[in-house]
C-alpha atoms as an extended CHARMM CRD file, in Angstrom:
* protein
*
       117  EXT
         1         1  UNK       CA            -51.0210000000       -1.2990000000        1.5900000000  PROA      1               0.0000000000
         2         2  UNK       CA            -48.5400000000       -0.0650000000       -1.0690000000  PROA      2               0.0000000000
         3         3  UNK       CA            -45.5370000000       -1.8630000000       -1.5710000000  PROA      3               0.0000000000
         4         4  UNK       CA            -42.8970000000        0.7810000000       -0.2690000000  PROA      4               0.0000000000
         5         5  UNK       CA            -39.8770000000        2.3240000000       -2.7710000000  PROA      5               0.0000000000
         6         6  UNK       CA            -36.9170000000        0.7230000000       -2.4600000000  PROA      6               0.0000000000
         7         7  UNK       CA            -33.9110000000        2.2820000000       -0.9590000000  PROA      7               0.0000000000
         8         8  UNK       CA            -31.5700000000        3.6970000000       -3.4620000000  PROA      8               0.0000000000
         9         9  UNK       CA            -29.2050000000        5.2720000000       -2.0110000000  PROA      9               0.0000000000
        10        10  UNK       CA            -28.1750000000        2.4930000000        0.7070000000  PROA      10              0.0000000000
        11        11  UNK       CA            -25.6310000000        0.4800000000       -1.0350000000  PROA      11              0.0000000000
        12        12  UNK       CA            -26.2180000000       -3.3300000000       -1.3500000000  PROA      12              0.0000000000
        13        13  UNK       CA            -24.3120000000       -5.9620000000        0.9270000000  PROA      13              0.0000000000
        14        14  UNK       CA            -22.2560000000       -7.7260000000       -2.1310000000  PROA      14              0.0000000000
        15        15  UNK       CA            -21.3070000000      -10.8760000000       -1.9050000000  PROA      15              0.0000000000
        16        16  UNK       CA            -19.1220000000      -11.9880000000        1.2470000000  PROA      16              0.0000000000
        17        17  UNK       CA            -16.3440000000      -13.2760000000       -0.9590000000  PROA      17              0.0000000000
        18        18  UNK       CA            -15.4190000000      -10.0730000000       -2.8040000000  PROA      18              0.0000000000
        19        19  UNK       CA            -15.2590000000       -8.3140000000        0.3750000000  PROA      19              0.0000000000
        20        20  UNK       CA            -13.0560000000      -11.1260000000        1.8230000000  PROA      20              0.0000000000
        21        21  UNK       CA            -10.7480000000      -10.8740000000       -0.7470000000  PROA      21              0.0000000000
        22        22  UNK       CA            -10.6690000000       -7.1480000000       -0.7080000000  PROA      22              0.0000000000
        23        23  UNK       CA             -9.4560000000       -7.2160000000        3.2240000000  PROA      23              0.0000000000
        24        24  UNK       CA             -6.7270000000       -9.5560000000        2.3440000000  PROA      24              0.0000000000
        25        25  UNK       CA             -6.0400000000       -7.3930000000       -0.2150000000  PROA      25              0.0000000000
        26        26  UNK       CA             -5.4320000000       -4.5310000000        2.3470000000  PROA      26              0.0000000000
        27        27  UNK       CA             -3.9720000000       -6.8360000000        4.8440000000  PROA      27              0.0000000000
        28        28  UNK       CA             -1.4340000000       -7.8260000000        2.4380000000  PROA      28              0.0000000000
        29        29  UNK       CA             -0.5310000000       -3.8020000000        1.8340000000  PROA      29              0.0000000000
        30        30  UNK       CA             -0.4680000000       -3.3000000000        5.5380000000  PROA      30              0.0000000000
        31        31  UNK       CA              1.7710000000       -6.0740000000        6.4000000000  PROA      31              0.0000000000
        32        32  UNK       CA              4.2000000000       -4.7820000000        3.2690000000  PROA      32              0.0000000000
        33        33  UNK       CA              3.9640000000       -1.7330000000        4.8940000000  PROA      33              0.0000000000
        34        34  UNK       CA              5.5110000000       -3.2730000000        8.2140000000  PROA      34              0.0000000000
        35        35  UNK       CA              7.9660000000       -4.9310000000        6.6310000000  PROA      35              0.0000000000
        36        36  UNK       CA              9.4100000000       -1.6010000000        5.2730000000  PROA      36              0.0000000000
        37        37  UNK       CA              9.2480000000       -0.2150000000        8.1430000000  PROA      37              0.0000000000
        38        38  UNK       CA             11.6100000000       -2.2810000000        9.9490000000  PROA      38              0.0000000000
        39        39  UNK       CA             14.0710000000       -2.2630000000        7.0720000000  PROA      39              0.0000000000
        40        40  UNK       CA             13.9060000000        1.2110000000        7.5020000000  PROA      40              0.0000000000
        41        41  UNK       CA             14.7900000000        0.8790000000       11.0410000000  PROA      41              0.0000000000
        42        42  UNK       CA             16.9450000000       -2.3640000000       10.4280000000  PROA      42              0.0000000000
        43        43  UNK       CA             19.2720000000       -0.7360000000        7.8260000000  PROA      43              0.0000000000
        44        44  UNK       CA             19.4880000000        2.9410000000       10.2730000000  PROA      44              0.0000000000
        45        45  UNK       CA             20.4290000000        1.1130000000       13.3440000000  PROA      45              0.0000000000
        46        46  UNK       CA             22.7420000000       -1.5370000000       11.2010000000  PROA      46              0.0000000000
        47        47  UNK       CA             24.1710000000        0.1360000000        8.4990000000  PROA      47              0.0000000000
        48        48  UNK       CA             25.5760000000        3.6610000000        9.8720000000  PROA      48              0.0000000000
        49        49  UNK       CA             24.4470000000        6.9480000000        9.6940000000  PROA      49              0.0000000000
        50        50  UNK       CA             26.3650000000        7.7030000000        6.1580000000  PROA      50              0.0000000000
        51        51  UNK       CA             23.8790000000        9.8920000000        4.0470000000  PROA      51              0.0000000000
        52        52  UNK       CA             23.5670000000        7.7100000000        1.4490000000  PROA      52              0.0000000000
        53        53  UNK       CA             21.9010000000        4.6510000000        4.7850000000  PROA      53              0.0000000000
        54        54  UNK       CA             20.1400000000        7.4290000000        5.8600000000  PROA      54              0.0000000000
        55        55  UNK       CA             18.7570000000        8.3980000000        2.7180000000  PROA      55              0.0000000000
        56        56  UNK       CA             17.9040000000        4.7570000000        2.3300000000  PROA      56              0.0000000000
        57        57  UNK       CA             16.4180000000        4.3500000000        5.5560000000  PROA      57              0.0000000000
        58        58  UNK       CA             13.8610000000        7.6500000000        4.4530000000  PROA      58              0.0000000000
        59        59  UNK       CA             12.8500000000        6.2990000000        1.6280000000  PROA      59              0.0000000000
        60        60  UNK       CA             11.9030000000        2.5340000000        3.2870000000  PROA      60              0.0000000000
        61        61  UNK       CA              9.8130000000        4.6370000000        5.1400000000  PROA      61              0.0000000000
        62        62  UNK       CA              8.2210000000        6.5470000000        2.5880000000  PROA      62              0.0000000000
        63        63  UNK       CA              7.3040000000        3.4220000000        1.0040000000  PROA      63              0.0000000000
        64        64  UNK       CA              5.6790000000        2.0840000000        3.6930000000  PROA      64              0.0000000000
        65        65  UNK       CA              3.7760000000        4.9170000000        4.0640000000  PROA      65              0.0000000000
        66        66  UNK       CA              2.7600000000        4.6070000000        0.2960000000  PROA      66              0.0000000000
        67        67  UNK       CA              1.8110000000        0.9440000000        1.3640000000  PROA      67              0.0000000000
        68        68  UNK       CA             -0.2270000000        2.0470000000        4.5390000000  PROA      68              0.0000000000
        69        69  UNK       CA             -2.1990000000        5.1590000000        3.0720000000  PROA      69              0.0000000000
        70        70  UNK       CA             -2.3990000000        3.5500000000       -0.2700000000  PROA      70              0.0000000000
        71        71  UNK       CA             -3.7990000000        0.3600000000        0.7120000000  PROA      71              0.0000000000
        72        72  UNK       CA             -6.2980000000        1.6950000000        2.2850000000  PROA      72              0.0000000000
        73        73  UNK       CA             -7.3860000000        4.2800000000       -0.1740000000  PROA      73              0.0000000000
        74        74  UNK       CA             -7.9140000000        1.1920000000       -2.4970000000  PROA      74              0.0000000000
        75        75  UNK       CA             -9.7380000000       -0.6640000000       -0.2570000000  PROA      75              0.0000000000
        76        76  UNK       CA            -11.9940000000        1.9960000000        0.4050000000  PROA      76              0.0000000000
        77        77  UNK       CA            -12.5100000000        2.6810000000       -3.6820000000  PROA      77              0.0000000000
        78        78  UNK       CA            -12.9520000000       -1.1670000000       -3.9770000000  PROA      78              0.0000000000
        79        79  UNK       CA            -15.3670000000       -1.5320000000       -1.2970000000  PROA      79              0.0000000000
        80        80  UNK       CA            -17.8340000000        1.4310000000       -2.7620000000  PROA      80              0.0000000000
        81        81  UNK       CA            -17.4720000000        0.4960000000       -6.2410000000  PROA      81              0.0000000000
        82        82  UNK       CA            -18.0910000000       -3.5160000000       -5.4150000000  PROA      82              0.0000000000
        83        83  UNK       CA            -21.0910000000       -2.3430000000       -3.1500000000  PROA      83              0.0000000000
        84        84  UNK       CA            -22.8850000000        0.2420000000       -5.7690000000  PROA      84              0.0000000000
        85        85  UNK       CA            -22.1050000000       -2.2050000000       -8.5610000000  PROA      85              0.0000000000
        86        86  UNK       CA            -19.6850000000        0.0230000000      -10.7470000000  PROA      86              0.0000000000
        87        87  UNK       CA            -16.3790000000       -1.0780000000      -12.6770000000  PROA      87              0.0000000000
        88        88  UNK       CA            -13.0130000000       -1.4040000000      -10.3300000000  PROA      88              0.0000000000
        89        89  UNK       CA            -10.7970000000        0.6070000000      -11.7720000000  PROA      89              0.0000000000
        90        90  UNK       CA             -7.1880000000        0.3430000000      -11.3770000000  PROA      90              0.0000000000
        91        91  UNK       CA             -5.9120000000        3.0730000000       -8.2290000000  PROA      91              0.0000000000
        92        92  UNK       CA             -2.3130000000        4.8950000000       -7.8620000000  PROA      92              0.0000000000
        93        93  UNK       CA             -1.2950000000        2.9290000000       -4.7390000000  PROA      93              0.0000000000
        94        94  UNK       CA              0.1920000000       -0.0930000000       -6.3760000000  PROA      94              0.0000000000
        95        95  UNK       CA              2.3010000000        2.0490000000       -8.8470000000  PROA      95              0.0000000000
        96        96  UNK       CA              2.8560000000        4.4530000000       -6.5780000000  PROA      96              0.0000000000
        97        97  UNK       CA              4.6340000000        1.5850000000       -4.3350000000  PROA      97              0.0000000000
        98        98  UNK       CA              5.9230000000        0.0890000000       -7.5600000000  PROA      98              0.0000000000
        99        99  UNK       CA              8.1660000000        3.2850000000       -8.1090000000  PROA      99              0.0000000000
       100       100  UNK       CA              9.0580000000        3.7000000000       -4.8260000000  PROA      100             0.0000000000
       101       101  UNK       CA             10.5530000000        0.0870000000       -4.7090000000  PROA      101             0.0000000000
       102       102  UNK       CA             12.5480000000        0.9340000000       -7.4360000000  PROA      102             0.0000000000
       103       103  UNK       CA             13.4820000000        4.2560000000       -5.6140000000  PROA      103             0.0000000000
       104       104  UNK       CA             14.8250000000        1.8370000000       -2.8110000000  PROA      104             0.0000000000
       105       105  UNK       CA             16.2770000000       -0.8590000000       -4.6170000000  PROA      105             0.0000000000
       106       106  UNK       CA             18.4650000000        1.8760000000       -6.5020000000  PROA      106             0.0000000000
       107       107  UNK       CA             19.6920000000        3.2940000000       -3.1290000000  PROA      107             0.0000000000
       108       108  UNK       CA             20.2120000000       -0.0710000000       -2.0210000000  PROA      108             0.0000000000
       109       109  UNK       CA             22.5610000000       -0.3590000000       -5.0740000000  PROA      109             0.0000000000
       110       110  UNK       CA             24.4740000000        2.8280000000       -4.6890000000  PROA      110             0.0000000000
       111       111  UNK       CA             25.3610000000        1.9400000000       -0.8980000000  PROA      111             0.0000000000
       112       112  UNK       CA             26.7490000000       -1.5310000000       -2.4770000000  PROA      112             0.0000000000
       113       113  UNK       CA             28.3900000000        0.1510000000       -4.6160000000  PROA      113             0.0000000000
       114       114  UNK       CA             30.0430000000        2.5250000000       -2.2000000000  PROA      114             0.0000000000
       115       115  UNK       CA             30.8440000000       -0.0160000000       -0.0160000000  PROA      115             0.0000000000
       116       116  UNK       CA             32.2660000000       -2.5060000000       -3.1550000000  PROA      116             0.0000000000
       117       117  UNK       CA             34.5960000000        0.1500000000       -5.3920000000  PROA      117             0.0000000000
């Protein structure tokens, strides 16, 4: 009986701990992702309906949407590149949420400043 060709195109199960540490890498963007949500609903119930809270507010929740759809897609891209063996490259979703930090924390400022001067 011939020994029968192995299965190519069915990735490999990789090693438990990579895939651990790639869930708590996505539980970590999902829970970030919470977080901004309820500043986003903190700082709109809290803080007025000015344009510049309201603005604020938007963009907490842009973020976290960033964080949520992000996270994911780099889980996903980790997960298929740790199971076929290739490189992990570096995705958008960290920078992406990097930026969009900044885009808060600069609001932030601007509605201290408002409120200070």
């Amino acid at each position: 009986m011939a020994d029968a060709a192995p299965d190519t195109e069915r990735p490999s199960e990789p090693d438990a701990r990579f895939s651990l540490a790639n869930e708590r890498t996505l539980l970590a963007y999902q829970r970030t992702a919470i977080g901004l949500m309820g500043a986003a609903i903190a700082v709109a119930h809290f803080f007025g309906d000015e344009p510049v809270v309201l603005t604020l507010s938007a963009a907490l929740l842009v973020t976290a949407a960033i964080a949520a759809i992000g996270g994911y897609q780099h889980f996903r891209h980790v997960d298929r590149a740790i199971r076929s063996g290739k490189p992990l490259n570096a995705g958008p979703a960290a920078h992406l949420l990097s930026v969009a930090m900044v885009v808060c924390l600069a609001l932030a400022a601007a509605y201290v400043l408002t409120k200070v001067l």
